[in-house]
N, C-alpha and C positions, 0 to 999 in steps of 0.2 A: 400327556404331562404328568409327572411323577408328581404325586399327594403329600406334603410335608406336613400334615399338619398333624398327626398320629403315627411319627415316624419317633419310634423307640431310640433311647441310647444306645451305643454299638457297645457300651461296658457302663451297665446297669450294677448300682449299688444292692449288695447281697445280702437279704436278710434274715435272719434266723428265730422264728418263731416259740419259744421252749413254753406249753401252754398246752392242758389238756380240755381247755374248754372249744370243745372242736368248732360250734357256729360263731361264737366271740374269734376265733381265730382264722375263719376262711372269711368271715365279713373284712379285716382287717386286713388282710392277703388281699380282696378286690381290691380297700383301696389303697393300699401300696401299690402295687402293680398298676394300678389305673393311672399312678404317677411314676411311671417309670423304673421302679424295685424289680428287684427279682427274690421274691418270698419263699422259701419252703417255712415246713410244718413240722415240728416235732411235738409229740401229746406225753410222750413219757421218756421222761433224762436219762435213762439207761439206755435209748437210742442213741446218744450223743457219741459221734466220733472224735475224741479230743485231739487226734490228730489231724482233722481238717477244718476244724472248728476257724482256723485262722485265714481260711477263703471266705469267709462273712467281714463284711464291711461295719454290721450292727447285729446284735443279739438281743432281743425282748424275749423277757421270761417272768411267767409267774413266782413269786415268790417263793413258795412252800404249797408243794401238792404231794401227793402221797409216795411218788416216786422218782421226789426230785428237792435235793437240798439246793438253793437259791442261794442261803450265805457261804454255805461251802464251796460252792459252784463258782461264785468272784473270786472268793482267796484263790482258787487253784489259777483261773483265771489270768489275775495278775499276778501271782507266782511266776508264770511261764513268761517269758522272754518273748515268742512269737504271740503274745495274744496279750500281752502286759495294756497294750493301748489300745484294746479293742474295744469301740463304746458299748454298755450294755444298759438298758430301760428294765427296770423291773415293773413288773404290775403286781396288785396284790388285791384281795377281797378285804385285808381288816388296813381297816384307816387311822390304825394307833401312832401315835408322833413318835414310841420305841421303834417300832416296825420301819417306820420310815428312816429313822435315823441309822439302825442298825444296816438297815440294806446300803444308803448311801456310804455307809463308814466302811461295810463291805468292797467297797470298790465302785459302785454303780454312778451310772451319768446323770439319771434321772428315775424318779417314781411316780407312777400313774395307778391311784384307787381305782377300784373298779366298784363299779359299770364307768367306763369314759367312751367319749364316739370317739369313730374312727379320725375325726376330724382332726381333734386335741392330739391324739396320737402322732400322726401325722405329720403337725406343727413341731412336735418334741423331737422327733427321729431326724426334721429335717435340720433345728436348731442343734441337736449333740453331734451332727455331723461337722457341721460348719464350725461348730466348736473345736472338734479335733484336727478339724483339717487348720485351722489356724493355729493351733498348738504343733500341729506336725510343723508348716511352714516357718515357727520361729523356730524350731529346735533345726529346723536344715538351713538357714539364714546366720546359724552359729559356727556354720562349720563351709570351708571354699574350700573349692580344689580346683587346681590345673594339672591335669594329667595325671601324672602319678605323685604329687606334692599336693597335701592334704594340711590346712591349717585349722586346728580346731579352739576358735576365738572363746569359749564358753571353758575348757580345760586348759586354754595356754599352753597345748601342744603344738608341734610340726611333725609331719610325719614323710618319709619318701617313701614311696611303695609297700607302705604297711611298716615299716620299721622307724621308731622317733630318732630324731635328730636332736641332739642337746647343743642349744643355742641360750645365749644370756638373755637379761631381761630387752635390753638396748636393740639384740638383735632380732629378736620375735617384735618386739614394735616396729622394729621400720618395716621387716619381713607382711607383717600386717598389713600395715599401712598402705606399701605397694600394692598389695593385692585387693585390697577392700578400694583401690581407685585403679586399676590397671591400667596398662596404657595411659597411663598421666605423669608428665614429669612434676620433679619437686625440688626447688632448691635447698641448699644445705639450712640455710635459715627455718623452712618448714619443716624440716626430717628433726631438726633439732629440737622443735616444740612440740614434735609428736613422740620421742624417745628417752629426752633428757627429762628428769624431773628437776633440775636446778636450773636455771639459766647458766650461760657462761662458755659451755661443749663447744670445743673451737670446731671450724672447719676438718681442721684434720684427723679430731676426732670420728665425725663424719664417715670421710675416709676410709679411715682405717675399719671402721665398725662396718660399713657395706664390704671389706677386700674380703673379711674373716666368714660374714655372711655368702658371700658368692661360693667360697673356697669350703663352706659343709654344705651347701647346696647342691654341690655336682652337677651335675649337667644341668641342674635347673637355676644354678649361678648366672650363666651364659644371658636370661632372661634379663636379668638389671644390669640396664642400661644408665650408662653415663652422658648427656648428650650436650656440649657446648653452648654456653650460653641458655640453658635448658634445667639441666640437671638431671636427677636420677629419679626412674618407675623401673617401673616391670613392664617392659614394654613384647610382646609377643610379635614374634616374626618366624 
């Protein structure tokens, strides 16, 4: 009988230790890794590869050691594009309320004085994760896509295949609409209080405002459906 009870993640969160305090840092490494991490060690910042840096999930680093700027080190940090949302914990030896504030204002998720246990530690890496990972999920919750039709609710764009589509106010609403309820029809009464902002939009406004939508959608028009006694979604077939 296969043992599950010490069976490791098959894609263990990465973490990147920037600390030259070598026994503070492999105590800290046991207990990551004894919970599932995959820890390396870096003791001096000029070992840093800035171009892999962005295979780490989480970066802990001491503040300010002799061969390693910490506030520098965020700015660049979140400068770059591939690493802008990379969580990072600083630790530090001086416990001043500048220090602290400067690191976070730096970019940082979180700051831990030292001496702290590995305990605290722990607790923090696994809360600034679940942090970003729920920041990730709203920011991808902003944006649908079917196939190659890309709608980004947060910008008010459309997109087909990477290139935007210029659609009126009326028509990104109902375009919306449909998709944030797929496969559901609607009748023209509901299209009209999700698109219009006045009352009054006749039916045929309606109409007319899905024929212009279908006709810059291209092939992904074919998808709104009109159905008898029903009304109109986005219905996939």
């Amino acid at each position: 009988m296969t043992d599950l009870t010490n069976k490791k993640p098959l894609n263990p969160d990465r973490v990147l230790i920037i600390d030259s305090d070598t026994m503070a840092c492999e105590l800290l490494q046991f207990r990551l890794e004894s919970e599932g991490f995959k820890v390396e060690i870096v003791k001096n910042g000029d070992e840093i590869d800035n171009g892999k840096i962005s295979k780490y999930h989480l970066l802990i680093a001491d503040l300010s050691t002799e061969h390693f700027n910490g506030i520098k080190f965020a700015h660049n940090l979140r400068s770059n594009s591939e690493t802008a949302n990379l969580p990072l914990i600083f630790v530090s030896a001086k416990p001043s309320e500048d220090d602290i504030v400067e690191g976070l204002d730096a970019g940082a998720d979180d700051y831990l004085t030292k001496p702290f246990s590995s305990r605290e530690m722990l607790a923090r890496v696994k809360s600034v994760l679940r942090r970003r990972r729920m920041m990730t999920a709203r920011r991808m919750s902003s944006e649908m896509t079917f196939k190659g039709l890309t709608v980004d609710f947060s910008a008010g764009t459309v997109k087909i295949d990477g290139e935007q589509i210029n659609l009126t106010r009326t028509e990104y609403l109902i375009l919306a609409m449909f998709l944030r309820h797929r496969n559901q029809y609607f009748e023209r009464g509901e299209i009209q209080n999700e698109a219009w902002e006045e009352e009054g939009a006749s039916a045929r406004a309606v109409d007319t405002n899905i024929s212009r939508l279908r006709k810059k959608l291209g092939e992904y028009g074919r998808y709104i459906v009109n159905r008898q006694g029903f009304g109109y979604g986005f219905i996939e077939h």
